[in-house]
C-alpha positions in Angstrom: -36.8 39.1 114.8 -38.6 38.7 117.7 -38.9 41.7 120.3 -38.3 39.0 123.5 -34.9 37.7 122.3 -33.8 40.7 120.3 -30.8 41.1 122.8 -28.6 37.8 122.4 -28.0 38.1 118.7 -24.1 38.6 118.4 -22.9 41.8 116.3 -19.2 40.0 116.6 -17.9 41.9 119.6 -18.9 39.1 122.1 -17.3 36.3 123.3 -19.5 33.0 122.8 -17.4 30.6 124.3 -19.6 28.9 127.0 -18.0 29.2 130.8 -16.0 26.4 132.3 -18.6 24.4 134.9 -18.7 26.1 138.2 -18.2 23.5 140.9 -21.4 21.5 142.2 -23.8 22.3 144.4 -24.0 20.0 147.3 -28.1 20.8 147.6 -29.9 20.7 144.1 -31.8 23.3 143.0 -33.8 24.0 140.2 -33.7 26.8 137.3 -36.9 28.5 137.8 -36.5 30.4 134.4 -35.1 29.7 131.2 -35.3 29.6 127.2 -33.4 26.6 126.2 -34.8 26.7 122.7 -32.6 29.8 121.7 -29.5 28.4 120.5 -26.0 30.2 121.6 -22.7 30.3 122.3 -19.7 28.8 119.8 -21.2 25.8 119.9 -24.7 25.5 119.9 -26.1 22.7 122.5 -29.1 20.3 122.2 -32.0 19.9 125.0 -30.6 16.6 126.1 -26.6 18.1 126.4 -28.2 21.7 128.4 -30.1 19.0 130.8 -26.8 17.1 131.1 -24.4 20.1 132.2 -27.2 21.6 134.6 -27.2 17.9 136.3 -23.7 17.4 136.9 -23.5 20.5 138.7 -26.8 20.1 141.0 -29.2 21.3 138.7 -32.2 19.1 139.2 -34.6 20.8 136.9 -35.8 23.6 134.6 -39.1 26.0 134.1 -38.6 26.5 130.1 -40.8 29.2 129.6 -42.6 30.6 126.3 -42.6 33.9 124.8 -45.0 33.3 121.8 -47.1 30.6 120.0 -44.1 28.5 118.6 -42.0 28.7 121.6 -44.9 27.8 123.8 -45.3 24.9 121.7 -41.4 24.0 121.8 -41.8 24.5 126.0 -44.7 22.1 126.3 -43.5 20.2 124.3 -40.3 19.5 126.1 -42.1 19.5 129.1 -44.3 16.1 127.7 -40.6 14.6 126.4 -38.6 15.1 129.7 -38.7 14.5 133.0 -36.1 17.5 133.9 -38.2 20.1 132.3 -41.4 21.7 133.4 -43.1 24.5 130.8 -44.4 28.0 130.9 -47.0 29.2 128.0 -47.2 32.9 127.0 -47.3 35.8 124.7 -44.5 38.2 125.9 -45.5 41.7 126.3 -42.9 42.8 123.5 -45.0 40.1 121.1 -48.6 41.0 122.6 -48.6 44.5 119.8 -47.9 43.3 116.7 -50.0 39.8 117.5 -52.7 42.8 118.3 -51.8 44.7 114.8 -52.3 41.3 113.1 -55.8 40.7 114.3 -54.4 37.6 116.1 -54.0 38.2 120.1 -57.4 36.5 120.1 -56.4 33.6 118.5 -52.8 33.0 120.2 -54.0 33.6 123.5 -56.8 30.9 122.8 -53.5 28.8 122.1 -51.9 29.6 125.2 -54.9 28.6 126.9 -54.9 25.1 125.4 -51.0 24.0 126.1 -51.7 24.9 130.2 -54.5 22.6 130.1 -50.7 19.9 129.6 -50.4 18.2 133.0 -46.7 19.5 132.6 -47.5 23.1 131.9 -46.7 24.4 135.4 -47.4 28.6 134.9 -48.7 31.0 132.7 -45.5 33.3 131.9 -43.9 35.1 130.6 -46.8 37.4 130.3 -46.8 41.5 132.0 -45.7 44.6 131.1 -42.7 46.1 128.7 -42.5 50.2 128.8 -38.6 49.8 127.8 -39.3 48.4 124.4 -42.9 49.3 123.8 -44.3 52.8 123.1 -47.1 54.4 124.4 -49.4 52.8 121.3 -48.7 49.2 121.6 -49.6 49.5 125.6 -53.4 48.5 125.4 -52.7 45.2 123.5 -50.1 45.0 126.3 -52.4 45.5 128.9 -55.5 43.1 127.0 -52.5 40.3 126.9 -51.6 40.8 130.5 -55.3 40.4 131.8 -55.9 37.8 129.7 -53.0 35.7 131.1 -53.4 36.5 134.5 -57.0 35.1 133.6 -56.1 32.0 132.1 -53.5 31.2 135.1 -56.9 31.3 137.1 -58.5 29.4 135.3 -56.2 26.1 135.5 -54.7 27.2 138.6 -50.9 27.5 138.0 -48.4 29.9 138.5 -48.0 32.9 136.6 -44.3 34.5 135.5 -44.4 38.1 134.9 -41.8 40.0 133.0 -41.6 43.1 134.0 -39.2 46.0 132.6 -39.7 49.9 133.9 -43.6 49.3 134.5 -43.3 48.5 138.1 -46.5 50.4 139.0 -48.5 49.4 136.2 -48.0 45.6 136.8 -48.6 46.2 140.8 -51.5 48.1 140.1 -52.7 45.2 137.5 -52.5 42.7 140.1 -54.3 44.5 142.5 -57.2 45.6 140.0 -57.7 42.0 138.4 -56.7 39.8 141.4 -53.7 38.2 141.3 -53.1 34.7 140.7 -52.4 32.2 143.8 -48.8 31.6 143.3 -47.4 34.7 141.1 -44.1 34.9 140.2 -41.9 38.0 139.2 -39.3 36.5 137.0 -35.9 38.4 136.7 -37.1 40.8 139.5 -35.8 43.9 138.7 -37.2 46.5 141.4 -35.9 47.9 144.9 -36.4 46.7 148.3 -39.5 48.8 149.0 -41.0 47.0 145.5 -39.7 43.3 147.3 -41.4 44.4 151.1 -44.1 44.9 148.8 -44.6 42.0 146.9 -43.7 39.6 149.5 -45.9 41.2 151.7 -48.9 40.1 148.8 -47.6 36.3 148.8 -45.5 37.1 145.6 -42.2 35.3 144.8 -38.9 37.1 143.4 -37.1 35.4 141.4 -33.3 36.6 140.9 -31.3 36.1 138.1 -27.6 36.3 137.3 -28.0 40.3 136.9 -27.9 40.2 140.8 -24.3 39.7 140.4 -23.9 42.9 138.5 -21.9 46.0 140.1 -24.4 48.1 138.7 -27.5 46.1 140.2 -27.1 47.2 144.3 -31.4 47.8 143.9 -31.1 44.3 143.3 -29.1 43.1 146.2 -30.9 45.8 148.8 -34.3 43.5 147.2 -33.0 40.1 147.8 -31.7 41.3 151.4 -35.4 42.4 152.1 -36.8 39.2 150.6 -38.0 37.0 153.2 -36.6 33.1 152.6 -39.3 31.3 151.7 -40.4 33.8 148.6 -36.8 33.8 146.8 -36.3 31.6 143.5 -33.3 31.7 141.1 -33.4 31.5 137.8 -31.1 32.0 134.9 -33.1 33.9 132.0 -30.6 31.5 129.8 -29.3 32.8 127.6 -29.5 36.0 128.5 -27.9 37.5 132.2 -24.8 35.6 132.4 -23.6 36.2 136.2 -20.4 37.5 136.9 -17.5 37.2 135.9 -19.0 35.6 132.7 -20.9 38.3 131.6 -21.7 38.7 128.3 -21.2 35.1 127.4 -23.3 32.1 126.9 -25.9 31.5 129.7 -27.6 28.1 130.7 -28.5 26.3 133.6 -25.2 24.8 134.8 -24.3 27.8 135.7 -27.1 28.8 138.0 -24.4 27.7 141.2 -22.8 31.0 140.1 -25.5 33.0 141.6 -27.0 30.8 144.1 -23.4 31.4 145.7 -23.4 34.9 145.2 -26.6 35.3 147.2 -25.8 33.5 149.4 -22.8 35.5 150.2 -24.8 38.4 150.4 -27.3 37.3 152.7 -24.7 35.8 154.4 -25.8 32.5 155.1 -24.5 28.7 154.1 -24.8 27.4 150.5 -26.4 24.5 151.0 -29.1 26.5 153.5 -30.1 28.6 151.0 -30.2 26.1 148.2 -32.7 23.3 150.3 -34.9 26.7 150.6 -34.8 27.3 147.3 -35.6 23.9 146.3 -38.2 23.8 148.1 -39.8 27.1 147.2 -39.6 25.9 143.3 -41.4 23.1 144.5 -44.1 24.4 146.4 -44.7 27.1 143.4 -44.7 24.8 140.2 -45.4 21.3 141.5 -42.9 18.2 141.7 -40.8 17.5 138.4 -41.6 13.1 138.9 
C-alpha cells in the first residue's frame, strides 16, 4: 500500500457518505491541490462527475498532483484530457525510500522529469520532506529525492509543491541551501505564524487546506492570519482533510467553499474578496487553465 495514501483506507468505523454541496461561491476559485485518482466515499466518482460537482459550486479548476510514477502518469494524463485540470509530477517523500531500496529513485525521477516537460504539467510536487512516517534510515533517499525535484522544477521552470510533515527546519533549510524554486509552494501548510512571516517573507505561497477548520489546528489559523493576501491558496488534499463539520468523510473539490468561507471568517473579510485573490494567486503561480 502506498506510504502517501495509507490514511484514507476505511477500517469500517467511518462514514463514507459524501457531504451535501455547500452553496456556491459567487467568485470561482480553483483547488490548488488534490488526488482525484484515489477513489472514495460510498460511491466512488469518475474524473468527469468530481469536475462536475466542483463546477456547480464555483470550482473553476484543479492542480491533480502525483505522488509516484503511476499517479504522475494518471495526473498528466488528465491534465492533456481536460481543460479543468492542471498536473503535478512527483515522488512523495514517503515513496522516495523504498524507490531508493529498489535501485530505482534514479530511474523514476528521470520519469518525473519527462511528464513536466507536458505543456499542462504546471509544478513539480508533491516532493519534500516526511519525518512523521519515515525513520531516520530512509531520510538520505528523502533528502536525494527532494534535491532532485527542486532541481527539475528549475529546470522547466514551474512551480514546486512541497509536502511537508514535522520537518519544518529541514525543508527551510533545503530551500535555502539548494535555492529555491521561483514560485514554491507549501501544500497543506502545516507550521505556525513565525514559519508563515517566514516563508512569505522568501516569496513562498501557503496553501491551506480543510484542516484549517479543525479545533485542534489554532497554529494553523495564527499562520493564515499572518499570511499576507497575495501568498494564500486553498486547496483540498481530496480525499484526505475534509473541513468541518464533515470531517472524516469523503473529500473533493466541491467542497473547497467550505473552507474558503471559513477563512474568510477568520480574517474577517468578504467571501467574494478573498476568493478573486485567491483566484488570482492560483493563477499567477500555475499559469491559466485555457
Amino acid at each position: 500500500m502506498s506510504g502517501y495514501i495509507r490514511e484514507r483506507y476505511n477500517d469500517g468505523s467511518r462514514d463514507v457518505r459524501w457531504p451535501a454541496p455547500p452553496e456556491p461561491l459567487a467568485v470561482p476559485v480553483y483547488d490548488n491541490h488534490a488526488h482525484l485518482e484515489i477513489s472514495d466515499g460510498d460511491e466512488p466518482r469518475s474524473l468527469d462527475d468530481q469536475l462536475e460537482r466542483a463546477a456547480a459550486v464555483g470550482i473553476l479548476g484543479v492542480v491533480q498532483a502525483g505522488g509516484d510514477v503511476d499517479s504522475s502518469r494518471w495526473s498528466a494524463q488528465a491534465a492533456a484530457s481536460h481543460p479543468r485540470v492542471l498536473a503535478a509530477v512527483a515522488i512523495h517523500p514517503n515513496e522516495a525510500p523504498a524507490y531508493a531500496a529498489e535501485g530505482r529513485l534514479d530511474e523514476a525521477i528521470a520519469v518525473i522529469d519527462e511528464l513536466a516537460a507536458q505543456p499542462r504539467v504546471r509544478a513539480i510536487g508533491e516532493t519534500g520532506l516526511d519525518f512523521f512516517r519515515t525513520d531516520e534510515a530512509g531520510r538520505p533517499a528523502q533528502f536525494e529525492s527532494f534535491e532532485a525535484h527542486i532541481a527539475l522544477a528549475r529546470k522547466h521552470a514551474i512551480a514546486m509543491q512541497i509536502h511537508d510533515r514535522d520537518a519544518h527546519a529541514a525543508v527551510l533549510e533545503t530551500l535555502e541551501r539548494v535555492g529555491a524554486p521561483d514560485r514554491t509552494v507549501f501544500h497543506c501548510f502545516s507550521g505556525d505564524a513565525d514559519m508563515a512571516r517566514y516563508s512569505a517573507d522568501r516569496g513562498y505561497w501557503l496553501s491551506f487546506a480543510g484542516n484549517i477548520t479543525f479545533k485542534n489546528a489554532q497554529n494553523l489559523r495564527d499562520a493564515l492570519a499572518v499570511t499576507p493576501p497575495e501568498r494564500i491558496l486553498v486547496e483540498t488534499d481530496a480525499p484526505f482533510l475534509t473541513p468541518a463539520p464533515h470531517r472524516g468523510r469523503p473529500n473533493a473539490p466541491y467542497l473547497i467553499p467550505v473552507t474558503v468561507r471559513f477563512m474568510a471568517a477568520e480574517l474577517g473579510i468578504e467571501v467574494d474578496e478573498l476568493c478573486a485573490q485567491l483566484a488570482a494567486n492560483t493563477l499567477e503561480v500555475y499559469g491559466s487553465f485555457v
